[in-house]
N, C-alpha and C positions, 0 to 999 in steps of 0.2 A: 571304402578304403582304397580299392582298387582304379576308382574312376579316369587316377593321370598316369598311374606307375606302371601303366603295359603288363604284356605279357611275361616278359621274363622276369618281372617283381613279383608276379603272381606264381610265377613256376618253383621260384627260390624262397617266397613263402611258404607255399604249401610243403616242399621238400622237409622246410625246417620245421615245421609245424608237427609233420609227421613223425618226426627226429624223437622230438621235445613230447611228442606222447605216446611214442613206444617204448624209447629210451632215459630219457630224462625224468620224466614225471613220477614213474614207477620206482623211482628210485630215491622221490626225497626223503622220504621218513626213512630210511637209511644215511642219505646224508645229515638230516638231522641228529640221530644219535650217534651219527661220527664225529661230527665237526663241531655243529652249533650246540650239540650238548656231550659230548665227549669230549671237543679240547684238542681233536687229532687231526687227519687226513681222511681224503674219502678215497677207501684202497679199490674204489672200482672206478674212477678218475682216468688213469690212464689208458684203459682198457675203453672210457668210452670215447675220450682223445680220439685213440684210435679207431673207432667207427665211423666216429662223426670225419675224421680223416679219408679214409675209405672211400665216405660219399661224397667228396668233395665239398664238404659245410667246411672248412674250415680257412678262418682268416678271414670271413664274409664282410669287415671293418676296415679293410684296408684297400679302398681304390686304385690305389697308386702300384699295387706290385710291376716290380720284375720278371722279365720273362724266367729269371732261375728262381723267383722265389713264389713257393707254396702258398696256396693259396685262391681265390675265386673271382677276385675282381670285379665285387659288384659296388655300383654307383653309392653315393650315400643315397639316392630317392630311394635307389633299388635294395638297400638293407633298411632301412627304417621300419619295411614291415616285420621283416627277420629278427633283429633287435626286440621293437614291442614285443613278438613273443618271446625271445629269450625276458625280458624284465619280470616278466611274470614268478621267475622263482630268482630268487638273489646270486645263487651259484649257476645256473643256467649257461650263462657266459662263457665260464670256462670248459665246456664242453668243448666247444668250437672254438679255442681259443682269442675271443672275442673281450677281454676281461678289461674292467679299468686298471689300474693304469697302464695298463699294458698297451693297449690299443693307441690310445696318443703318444706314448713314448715313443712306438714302435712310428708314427706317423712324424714323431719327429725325428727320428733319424733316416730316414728314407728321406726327408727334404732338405738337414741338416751336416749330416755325416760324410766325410769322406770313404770311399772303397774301403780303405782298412778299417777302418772306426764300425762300419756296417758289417767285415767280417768278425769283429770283434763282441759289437753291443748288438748288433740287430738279430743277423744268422740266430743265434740260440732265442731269442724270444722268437720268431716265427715259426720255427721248430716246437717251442713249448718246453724249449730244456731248462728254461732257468723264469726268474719274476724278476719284475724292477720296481721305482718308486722316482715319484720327482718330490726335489726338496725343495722349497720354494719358501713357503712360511713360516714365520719366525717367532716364538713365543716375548720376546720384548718392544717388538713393533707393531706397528700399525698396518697387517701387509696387504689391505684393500686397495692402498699405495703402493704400488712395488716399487717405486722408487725407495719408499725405505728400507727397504731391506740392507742386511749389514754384513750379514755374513762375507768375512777378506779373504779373497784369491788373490796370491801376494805372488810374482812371479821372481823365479829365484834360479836366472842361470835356465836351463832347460826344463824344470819343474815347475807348478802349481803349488803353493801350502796352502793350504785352506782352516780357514780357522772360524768357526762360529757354532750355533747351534739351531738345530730346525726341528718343527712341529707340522704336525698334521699332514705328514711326509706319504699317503695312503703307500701300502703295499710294501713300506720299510720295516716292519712287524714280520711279515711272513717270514716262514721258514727258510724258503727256498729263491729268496730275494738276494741278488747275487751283483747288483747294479744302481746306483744312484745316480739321477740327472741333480746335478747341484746346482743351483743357482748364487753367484754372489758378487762383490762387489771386486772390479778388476781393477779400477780406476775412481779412483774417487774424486779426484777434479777435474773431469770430464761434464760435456752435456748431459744435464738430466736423466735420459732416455739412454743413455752412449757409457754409463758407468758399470757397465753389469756385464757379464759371461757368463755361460752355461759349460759346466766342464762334466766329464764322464768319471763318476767316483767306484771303484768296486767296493764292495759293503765289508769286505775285509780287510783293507789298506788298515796299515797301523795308524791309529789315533780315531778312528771310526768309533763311536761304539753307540748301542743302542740302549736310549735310557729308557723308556718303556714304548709297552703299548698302551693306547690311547683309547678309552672307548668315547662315545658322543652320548649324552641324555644316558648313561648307562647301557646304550648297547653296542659289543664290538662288532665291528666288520670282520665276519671270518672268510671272506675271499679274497680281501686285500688290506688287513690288519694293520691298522695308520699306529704310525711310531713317530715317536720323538727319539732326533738325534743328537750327539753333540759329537761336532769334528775338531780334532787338537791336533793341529799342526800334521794335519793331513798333507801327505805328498803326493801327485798325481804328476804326467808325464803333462807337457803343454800339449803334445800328439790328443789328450784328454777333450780338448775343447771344440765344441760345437760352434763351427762357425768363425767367423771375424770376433778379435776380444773387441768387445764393447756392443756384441750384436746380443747381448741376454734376452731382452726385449723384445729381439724379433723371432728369436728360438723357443722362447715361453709362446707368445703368438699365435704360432705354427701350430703347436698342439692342444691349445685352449678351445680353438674354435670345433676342434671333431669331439675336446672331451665332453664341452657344454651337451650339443649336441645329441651325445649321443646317451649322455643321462637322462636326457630330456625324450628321447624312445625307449630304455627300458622306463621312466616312471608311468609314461602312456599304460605301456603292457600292465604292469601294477594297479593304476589305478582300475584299469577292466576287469582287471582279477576283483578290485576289491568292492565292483559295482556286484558282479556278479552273486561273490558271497554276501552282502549286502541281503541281494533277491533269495537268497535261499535261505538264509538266517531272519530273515522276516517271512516269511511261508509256513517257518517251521515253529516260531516260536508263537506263544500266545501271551496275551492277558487282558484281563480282566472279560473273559469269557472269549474275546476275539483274535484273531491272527493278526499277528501286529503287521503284516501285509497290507490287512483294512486301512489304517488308519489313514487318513490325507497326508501326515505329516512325509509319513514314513516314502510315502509314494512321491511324492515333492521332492525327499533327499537325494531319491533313486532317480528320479526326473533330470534334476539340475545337475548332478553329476553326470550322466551322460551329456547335459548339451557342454558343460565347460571339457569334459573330456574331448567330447568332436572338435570341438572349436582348437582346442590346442594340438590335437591331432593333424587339422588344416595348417596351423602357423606353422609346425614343424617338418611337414613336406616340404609346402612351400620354403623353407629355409632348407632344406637337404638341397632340392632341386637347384636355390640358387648357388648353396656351394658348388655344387656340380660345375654350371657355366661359369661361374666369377671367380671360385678361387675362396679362400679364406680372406682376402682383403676384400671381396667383392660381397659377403657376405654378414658383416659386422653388424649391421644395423638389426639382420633378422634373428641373427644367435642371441643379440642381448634382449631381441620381442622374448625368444620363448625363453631363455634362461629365467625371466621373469615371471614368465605366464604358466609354466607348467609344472612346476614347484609348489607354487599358489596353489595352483588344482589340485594338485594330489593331497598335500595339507587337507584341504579342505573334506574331499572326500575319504580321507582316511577318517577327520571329526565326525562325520556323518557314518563312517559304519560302526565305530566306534559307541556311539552313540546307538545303530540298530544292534549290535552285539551285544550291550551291556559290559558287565565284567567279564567275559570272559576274552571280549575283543582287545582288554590289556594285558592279557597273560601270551605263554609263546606258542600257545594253541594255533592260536592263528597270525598272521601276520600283519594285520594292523600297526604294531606298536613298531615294528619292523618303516613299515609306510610311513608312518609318521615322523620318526625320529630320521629316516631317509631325505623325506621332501625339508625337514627344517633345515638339518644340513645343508642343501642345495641351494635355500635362501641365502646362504653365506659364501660357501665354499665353489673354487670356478669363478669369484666376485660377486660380492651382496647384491642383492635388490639395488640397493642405494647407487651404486656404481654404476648398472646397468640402466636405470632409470634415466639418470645423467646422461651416458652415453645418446641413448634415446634423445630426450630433450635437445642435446647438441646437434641432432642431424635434423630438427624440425625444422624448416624454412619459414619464417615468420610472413606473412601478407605483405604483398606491397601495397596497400593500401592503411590508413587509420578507420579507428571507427566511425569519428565525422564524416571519411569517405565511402564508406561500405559501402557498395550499391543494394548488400542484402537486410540490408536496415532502410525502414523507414523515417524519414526527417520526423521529429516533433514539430507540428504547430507552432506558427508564433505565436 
């Protein structure tokens, strides 16, 4: 793991590592009968907030801070290890205030926001006083095109209206969600790309309201409980807008490339988790007089998911690393490698423990069904497979040569 990430990857590792099993671990089945089967809060949250504050873990997602703002400033190479362990339990995140959507939000305003806008939307998410959400997808389009998207930002004299309705808004559910990145259309006879603004909504403005929460495959997200919205002649200040109107496109951008990313190092973390039980659930279990350990099959599933784990463990440094030097414009081609590759893996080896668990691997015993319905989402959500495939394909440089000319072919005989 350690081979390129130095020493201070290795130090802010182990720091978290140690964190997430003194602190964190010992405490899930508590947060489970609060949250995921209670329905409430986990009333010992702020308290570890505060520890994990204490030791300087917190904000370990956000490269970019300011010198006034809270926080560690470590590289993306250098959280990637940090991340993988938080992925290991679903609420994890939030300890270190490290949480979706927060962490891209917060990434796009630090590169989008004016001073005021930052004392306004940022300050309290880096602090951990409030949650957000970005609204972006739309339940009547097609939004793997974000050109379609419909939702109207109608400008009116010094105001914003906003008028549409959005889906799969993640973190627009929570309780304590106090902010919406809106996306919609500013200009609708503009270029392509040039139609769209990102405006800053509070989740209370009159005409907001929330139509429900959402679950996926039947399970909610209770860390950042995705809502369906609908805004009715929502009124926001123009002061609300991120950026240039008609820069949507490149403010959605902004935070797409760390959110991919950085779902793509907790699934890592998860999928280890789920190799591991795996190994222990086949040790423990028997039949037909043997440890299902014995069997080749079994030993094969535990085989192949570690090397597809490594391997996408490899893509996804290497893709932090290049963010690091190039920037999120510099690094496009390798978010959409792993957006694709490591979604795939974890699918997969969730089928495979799934399969060494039996039934019990679908109940909420364990978190398999959790993995599963996680990684399928992420084949979609962030942009499909399809999308990024595309992307891919577009940046391959075709040969200059034909295959008549190949020098690595041989001629046929006359």
């Amino acid at each position: 793991m350690n081979f390129e990430t130095g020493a201070r990857a290795r130090e802010w590792r182990e720091r978290v590592q140690a964190f997430f099993d003194a602190e964190i671990l010992p405490r899930h089945r508590d947060w489970f009968a609060q949250v995921a089967r209670g329905g409430g809060t986990a009333d010992f949250m702020p308290l570890l907030q505060q520890k994990a504050r204490a030791q300087g873990l917190w904000n370990l997602g956000l490269p970019e801070l300011a010198a006034d703002e809270p926080g560690t400033r470590l590289s993306n190479l250098e959280y990637a290890g940090c991340c993988e362990i938080m992925g290991r339990l679903a609420w994890a995140p939030e300890a270190f205030n490290c949480q979706a959507p927060d962490v891209p939000n917060m990434i796009t305003l630090q590169n989008c926001a004016d001073a005021a806008q930052k004392r306004a939307w940022l300050a309290p998410l880096l602090e951990a006083r409030t949650r957000s959400a970005f609204a972006m997808t739309e339940p009547e389009v097609a939004s793997s095109d974000a050109t379609n998207i419909a939702c109207r930002i109608e400008r009116r004299g010094g105001e914003y209206v906003i008028t549409g309705r959005k889906w799969f808004a993640t973190g627009a559910a929570h309780p304590r969600c106090s902010q919406l990145m809106v996306m919609g259309v500013t200009d609708a006879g503009a270029e392509r790309t040039r139609r769209h603004s990102v405006v800053m909504v509070p989740m209370d403005a009159p005409g907001v309201r929330l139509v429900r929460e959402i679950t996926w495959m039947g399970l909610r997200d209770h860390v950042a409980p995705i809502g369906e919205l609908e805004l009715a002649g929502v009124r926001v200040p123009v002061g609300n807008r991120l950026g240039a109107e008609g820069d949507g496109f490149k403010v959605a951008q902004v935070r797409l490339g760390p959110a991919r990313i950085h779902h793509c190092m907790r699934q890592i973390g998860l999928a280890g988790l789920l190799i591991e039980l795996m190994h222990a659930r086949a040790r423990e279990r028997r039949t037909f007089g043997r440890p299902v350990i014995d069997y080749d099959t079994v030993q094969r599933w535990i085989a192949e998911s570690r090397v597809e784990l490594e391997l996408s463990r490899l893509m996804t440094l290497k893709c932090a690393w290049l963010l690091d030097r190039e920037g999120h414009h510099g690094a496009w081609r390798e978010v959409s490698l792993v957006k694709i590759a490591v979604p795939g893996m974890l699918q997969r080896v969730a089928d495979r423990a799934l399969q060494v668990f039996g039934a019990m691997g679908g109940t909420e015993d364990a978190p398999i069904h959790y993995a599963l319905s996680y990684a399928r989402l992420m084949r979609i959500g962030d942009g499909p497979d399809e999308v990024h495939l595309r992307q891919v394909f577009r940046q391959e440089r075709a040969p200059a040569w034909t295959i008549a000319e190949s020098p690595y072919l041989i001629p046929r005989p006359d």
